[in-house]
C-alpha positions in Angstrom: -12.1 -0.5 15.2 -11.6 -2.2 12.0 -9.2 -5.4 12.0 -5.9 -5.0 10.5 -6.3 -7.4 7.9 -9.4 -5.2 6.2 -7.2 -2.0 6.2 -4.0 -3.3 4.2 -5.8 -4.8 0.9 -2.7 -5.9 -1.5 0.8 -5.0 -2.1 2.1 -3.2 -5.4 4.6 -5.0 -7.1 5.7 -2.5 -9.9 9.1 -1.8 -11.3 8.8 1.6 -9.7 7.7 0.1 -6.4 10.6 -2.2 -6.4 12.8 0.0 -6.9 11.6 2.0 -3.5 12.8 -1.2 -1.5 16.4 0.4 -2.0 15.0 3.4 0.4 13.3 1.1 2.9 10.0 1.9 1.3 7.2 -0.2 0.9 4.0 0.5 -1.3 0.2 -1.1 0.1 -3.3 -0.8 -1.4 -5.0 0.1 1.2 -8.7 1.0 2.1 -9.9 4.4 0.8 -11.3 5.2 4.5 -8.1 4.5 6.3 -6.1 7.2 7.9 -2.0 7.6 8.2 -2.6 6.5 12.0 -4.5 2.9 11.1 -2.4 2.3 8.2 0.5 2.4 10.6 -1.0 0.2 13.1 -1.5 -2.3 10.7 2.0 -2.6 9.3 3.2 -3.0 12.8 0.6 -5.4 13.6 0.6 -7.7 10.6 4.6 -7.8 9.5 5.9 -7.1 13.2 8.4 -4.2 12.1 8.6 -0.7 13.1 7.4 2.1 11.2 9.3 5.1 10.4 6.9 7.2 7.8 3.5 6.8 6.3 2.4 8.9 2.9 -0.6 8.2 1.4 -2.0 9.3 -2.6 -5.5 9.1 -3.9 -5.6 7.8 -7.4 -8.5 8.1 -9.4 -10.1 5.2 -11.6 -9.2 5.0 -15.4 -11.8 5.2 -17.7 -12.1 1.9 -19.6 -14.0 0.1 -22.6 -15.7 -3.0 -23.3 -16.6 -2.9 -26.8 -19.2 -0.2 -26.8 -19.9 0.2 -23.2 -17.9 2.6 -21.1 -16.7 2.3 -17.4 -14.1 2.8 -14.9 -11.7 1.2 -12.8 -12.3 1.5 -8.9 -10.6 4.3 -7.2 -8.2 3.4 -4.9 -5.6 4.7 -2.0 -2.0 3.7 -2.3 0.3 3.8 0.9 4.2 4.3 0.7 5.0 3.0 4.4 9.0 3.7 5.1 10.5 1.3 7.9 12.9 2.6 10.4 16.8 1.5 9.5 17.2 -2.4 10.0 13.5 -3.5 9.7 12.4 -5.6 6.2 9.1 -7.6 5.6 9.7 -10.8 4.2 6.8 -10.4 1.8 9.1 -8.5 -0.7 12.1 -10.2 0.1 13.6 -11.9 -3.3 11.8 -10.1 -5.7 
């Protein structure tokens, strides 16, 4: 089993993602291997609150330039976890 800490990579912090907080609904990068079940288990773990929801979305890298040389950005996996009524993570509070 993976440690919690490996699964949950970053938090989003977008206008869009903010604006989710309304709804109880928090948005993670999280690893591209981890399922709805591990993603879950790691929110619980790591911020100590109860979760209601997990949904998860694929998003493909961007193709980029440098000049003359072409690339991408890394694919990554975004999860939108919802808490059950009453629970917060700190993390977001006063943004």
């Amino acid at each position: 089993m993976k440690d919690y800490r490996d699964i949950i990579i970053k938090p989003v912090i977008t206008e869009k993602s903010m604006n989710l907080l309304a709804d109880n609904k928090y948005t993670f990068v999280v690893d591209r291997r981890a399922n709805k079940t591990e993603i879950k288990n790691a929110i619980e773990n790591i911020f100590s609150v109860k979760v209601d929801n997990v949904r998860t979305i694929s998003v493909k890298g961007k193709p980029k330039r440098m000049g003359r040389f072409e690339g991408r950005t890394p694919n990554r996996k975004k999860a939108i976890v919802t808490l059950k009524p009453g629970q917060k993570i700190r993390l977001f509070e006063g943004m």
